[in-house]
VOMIGU-259970 format. One record per residue (C-alpha): residue number from 1; x, z, y; residue in one letter. Coordinates in steps of 0.5 Angstrom, whole numbers, plus 500, padded with zeros to 3 digits. Each point is the difference from the previous one (the first is absolute). Layout:
// residues N
+------+-----+-----+-----+------+
! resi !   X !   Z !   Y ! resn !
+------+-----+-----+-----+------+
!  NUM !   X !   Z !   Y !    a !
...
+------+-----+-----+-----+------+
END
This chain:
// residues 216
+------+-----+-----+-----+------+
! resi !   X !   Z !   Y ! resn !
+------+-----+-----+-----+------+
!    1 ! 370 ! 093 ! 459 !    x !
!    2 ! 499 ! 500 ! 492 !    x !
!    3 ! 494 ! 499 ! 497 !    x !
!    4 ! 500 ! 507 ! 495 !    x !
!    5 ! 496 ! 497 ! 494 !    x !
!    6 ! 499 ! 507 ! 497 !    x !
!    7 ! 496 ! 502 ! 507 !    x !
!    8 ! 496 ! 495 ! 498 !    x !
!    9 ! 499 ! 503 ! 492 !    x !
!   10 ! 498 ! 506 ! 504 !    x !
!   11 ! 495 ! 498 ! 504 !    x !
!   12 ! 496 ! 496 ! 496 !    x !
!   13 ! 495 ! 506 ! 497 !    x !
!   14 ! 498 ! 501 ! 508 !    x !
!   15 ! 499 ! 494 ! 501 !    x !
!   16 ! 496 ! 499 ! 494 !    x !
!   17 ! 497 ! 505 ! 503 !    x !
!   18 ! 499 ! 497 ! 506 !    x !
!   19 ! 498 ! 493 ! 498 !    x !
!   20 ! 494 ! 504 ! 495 !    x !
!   21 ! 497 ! 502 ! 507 !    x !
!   22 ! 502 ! 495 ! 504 !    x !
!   23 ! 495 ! 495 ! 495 !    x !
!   24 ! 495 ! 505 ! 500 !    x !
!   25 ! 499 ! 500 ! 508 !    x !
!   26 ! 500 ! 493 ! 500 !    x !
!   27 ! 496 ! 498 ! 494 !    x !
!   28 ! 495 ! 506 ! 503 !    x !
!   29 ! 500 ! 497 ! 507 !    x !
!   30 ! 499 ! 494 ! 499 !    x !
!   31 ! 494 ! 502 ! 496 !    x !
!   32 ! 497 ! 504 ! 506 !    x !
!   33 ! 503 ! 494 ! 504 !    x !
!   34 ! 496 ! 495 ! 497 !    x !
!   35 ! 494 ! 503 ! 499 !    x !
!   36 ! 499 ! 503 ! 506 !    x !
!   37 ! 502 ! 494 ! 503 !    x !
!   38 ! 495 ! 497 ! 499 !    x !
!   39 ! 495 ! 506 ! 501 !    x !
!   40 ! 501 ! 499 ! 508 !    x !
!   41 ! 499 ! 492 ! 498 !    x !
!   42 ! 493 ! 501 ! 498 !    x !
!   43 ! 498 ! 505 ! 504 !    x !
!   44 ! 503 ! 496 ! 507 !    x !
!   45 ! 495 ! 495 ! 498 !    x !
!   46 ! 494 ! 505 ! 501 !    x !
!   47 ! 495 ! 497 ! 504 !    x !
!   48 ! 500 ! 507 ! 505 !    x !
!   49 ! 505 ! 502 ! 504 !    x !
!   50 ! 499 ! 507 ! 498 !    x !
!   51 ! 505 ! 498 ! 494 !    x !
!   52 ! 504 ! 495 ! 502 !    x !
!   53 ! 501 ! 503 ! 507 !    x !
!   54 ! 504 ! 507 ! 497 !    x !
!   55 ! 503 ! 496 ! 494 !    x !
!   56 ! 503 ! 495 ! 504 !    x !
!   57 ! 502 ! 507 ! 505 !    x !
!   58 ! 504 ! 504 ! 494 !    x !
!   59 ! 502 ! 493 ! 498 !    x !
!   60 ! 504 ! 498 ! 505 !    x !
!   61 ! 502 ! 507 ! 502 !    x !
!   62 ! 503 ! 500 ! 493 !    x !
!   63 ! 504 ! 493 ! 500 !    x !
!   64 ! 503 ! 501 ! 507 !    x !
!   65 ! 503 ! 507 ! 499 !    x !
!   66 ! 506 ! 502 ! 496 !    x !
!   67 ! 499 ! 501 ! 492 !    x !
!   68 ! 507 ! 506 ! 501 !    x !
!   69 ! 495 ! 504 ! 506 !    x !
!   70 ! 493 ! 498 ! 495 !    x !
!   71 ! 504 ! 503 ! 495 !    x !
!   72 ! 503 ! 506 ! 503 !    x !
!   73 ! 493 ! 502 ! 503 !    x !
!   74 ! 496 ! 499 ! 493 !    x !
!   75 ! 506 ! 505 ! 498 !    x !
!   76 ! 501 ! 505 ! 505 !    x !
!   77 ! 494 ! 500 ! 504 !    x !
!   78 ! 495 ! 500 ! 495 !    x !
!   79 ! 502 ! 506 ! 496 !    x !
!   80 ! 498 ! 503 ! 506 !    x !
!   81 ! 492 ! 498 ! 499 !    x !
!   82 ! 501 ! 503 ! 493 !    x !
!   83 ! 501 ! 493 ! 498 !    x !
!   84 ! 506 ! 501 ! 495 !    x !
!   85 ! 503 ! 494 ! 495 !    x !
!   86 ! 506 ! 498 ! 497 !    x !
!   87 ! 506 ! 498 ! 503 !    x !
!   88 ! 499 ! 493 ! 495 !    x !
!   89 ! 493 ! 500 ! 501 !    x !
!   90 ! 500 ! 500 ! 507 !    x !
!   91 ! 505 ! 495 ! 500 !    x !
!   92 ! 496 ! 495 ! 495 !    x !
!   93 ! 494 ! 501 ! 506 !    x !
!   94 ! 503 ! 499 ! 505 !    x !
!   95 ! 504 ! 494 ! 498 !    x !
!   96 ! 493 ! 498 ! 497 !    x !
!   97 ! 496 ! 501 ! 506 !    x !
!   98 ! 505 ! 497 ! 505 !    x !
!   99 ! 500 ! 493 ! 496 !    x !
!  100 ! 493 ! 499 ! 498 !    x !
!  101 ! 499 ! 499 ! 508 !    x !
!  102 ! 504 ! 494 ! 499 !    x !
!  103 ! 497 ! 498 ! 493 !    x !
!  104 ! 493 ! 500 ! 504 !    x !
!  105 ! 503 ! 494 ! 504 !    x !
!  106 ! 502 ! 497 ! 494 !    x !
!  107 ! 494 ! 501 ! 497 !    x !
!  108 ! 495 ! 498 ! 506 !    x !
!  109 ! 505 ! 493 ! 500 !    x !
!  110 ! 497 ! 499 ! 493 !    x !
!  111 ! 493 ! 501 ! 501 !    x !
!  112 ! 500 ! 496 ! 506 !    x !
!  113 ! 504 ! 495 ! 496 !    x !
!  114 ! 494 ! 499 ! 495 !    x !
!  115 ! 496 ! 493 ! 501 !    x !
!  116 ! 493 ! 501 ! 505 !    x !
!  117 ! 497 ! 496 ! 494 !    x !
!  118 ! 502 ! 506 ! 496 !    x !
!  119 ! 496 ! 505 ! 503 !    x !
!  120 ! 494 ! 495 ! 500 !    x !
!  121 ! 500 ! 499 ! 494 !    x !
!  122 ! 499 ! 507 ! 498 !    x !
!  123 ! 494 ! 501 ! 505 !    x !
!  124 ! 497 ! 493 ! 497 !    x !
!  125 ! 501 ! 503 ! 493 !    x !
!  126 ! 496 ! 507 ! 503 !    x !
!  127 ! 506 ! 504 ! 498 !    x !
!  128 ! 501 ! 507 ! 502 !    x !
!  129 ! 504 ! 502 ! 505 !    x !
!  130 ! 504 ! 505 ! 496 !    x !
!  131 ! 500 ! 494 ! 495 !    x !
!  132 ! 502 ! 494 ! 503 !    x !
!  133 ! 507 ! 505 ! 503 !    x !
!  134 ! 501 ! 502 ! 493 !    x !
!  135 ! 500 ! 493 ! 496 !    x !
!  136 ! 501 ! 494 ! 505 !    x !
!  137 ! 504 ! 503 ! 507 !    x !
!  138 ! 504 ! 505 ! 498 !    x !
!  139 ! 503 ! 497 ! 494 !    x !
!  140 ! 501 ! 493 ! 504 !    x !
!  141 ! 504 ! 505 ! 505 !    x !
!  142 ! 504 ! 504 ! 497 !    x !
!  143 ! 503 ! 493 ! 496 !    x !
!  144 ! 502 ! 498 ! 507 !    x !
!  145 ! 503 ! 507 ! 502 !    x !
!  146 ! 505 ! 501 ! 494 !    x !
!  147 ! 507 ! 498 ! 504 !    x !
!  148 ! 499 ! 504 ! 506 !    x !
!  149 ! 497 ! 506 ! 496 !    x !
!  150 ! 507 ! 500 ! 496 !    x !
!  151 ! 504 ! 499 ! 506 !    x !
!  152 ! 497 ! 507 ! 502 !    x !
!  153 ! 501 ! 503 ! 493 !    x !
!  154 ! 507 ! 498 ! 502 !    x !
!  155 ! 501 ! 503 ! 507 !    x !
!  156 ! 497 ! 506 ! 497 !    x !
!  157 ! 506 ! 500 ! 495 !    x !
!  158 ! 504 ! 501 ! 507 !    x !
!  159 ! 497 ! 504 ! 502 !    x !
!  160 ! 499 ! 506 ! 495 !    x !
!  161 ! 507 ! 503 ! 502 !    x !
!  162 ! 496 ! 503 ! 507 !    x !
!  163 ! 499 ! 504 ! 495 !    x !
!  164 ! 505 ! 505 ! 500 !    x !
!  165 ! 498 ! 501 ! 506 !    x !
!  166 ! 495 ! 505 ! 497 !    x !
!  167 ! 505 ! 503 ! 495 !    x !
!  168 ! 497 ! 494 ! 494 !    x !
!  169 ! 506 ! 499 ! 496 !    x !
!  170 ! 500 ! 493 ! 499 !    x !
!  171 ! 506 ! 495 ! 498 !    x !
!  172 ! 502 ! 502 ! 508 !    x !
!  173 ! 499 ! 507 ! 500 !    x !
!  174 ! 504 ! 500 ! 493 !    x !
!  175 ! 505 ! 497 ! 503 !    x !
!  176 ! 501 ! 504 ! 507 !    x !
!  177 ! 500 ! 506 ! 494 !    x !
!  178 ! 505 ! 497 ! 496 !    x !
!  179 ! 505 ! 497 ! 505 !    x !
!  180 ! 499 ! 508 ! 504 !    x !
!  181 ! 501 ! 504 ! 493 !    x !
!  182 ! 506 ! 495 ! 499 !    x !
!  183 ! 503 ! 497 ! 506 !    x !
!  184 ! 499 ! 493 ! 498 !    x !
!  185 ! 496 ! 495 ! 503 !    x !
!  186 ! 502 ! 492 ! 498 !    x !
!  187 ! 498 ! 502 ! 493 !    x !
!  188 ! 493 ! 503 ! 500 !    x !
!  189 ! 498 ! 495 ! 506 !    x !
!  190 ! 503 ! 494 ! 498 !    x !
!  191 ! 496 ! 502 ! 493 !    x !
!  192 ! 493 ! 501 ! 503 !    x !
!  193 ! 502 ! 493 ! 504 !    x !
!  194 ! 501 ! 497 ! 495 !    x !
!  195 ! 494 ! 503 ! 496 !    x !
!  196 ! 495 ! 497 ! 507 !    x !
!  197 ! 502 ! 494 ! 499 !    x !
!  198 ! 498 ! 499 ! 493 !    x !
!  199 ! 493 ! 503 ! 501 !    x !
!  200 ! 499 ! 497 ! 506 !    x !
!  201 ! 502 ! 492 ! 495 !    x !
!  202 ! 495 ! 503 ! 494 !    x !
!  203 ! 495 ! 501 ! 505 !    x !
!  204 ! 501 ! 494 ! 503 !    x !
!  205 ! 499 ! 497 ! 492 !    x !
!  206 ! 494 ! 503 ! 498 !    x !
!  207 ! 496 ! 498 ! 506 !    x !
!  208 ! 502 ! 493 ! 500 !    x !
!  209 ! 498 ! 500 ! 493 !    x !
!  210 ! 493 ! 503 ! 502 !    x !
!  211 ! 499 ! 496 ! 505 !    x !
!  212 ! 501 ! 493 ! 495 !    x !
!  213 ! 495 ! 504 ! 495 !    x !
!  214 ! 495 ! 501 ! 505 !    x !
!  215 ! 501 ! 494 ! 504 !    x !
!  216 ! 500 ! 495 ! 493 !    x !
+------+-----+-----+-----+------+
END
């Protein structure tokens, strides 16, 4: 086997191409992942079982099955209720919804975390409900909760190929598409590797550097 350099100059506009979309999903659904995250925390932390009960359901429903079925069903079965998006916005969705049923858990930890004597304070202060969650709890758990969430920044990284599963040409799609036009496979996958390997490090990075600003 030799490594074709040329194959490597040929492939390198798809996989831009590849790596533009595979940020975009990552970077979208961490956002979503995040944010409705910690949406399900607050809701499961209602006093009536008639929020905490459907959303603890969907929740685990969510997390104990497969994100590729949850993918193809948001992408096949919902069209068939007149529900039709993109195949990349599906897919940002899916990866957003599934991982935020993991960031509730993250953030449930931070909240639980939080001093007792801090929430007291806040009662003996008068403070508002919607007030003392804003400026003394959430602030104080989320400080806590930086290094887990980047580690599913990270796992979501990974899992962003599933998506060609669903026709989004991301590194992987690019590559499969390359190597079936071209008959050569070491190259493209090896570049898209490569390419995995450095995102997931600098990804790493930032959180580590987020964490000591926010723990300082």
């Amino acid at each position: 086997m030799t490594w074709d350099w040329g194959a490597v100059g040929d492939f390198m506009p798809q996989f831009w191409d590849g790596l533009v979309v595979t940020l975009q999903a990552l970077a979208l659904g961490s956002v979503i992942s995040f944010v409705l995250g910690l949406v399900w925390a607050l809701l499961m932390r209602a006093p009536t079982r008639w929020v905490t009960w459907p959303v603890g359901a969907v929740t685990e429903f969510v997390r104990n099955t497969p994100l590729l079925v949850q993918l193809f069903f948001l992408f096949y079965v919902l069209p068939e209720w007149g529900l039709t998006f993109s195949a990349l916005t599906t897919g940002v969705f899916a990866i957003g919804l599934h991982y935020s049923t993991y960031t509730m858990q993250v953030y449930r930890a931070g909240i639980e975390a939080v001093p007792v004597g801090q929430w007291e304070a806040a009662t003996a202060l008068n403070l508002p409900v919607a007030r003392t969650w804003r400026v003394v709890i959430l602030p104080q758990a989320i400080r806590r909760v930086v290094p887990a969430l980047g580690n599913y920044v990270i796992a979501m990284l990974k899992d962003t190929p599933l998506l060609m599963a669903i026709t989004v040409l991301d590194m992987l799609g690019q590559a499969r598409l390359f190597s079936q036009e071209h008959f050569q496979f070491t190259e493209p996958l090896t570049v898209i590797g490569v390419a995995f390997i450095l995102i997931s490090y600098l990804a790493s990075l930032l959180m580590r550097a987020l964490e000591r600003r926010l723990v300082h």
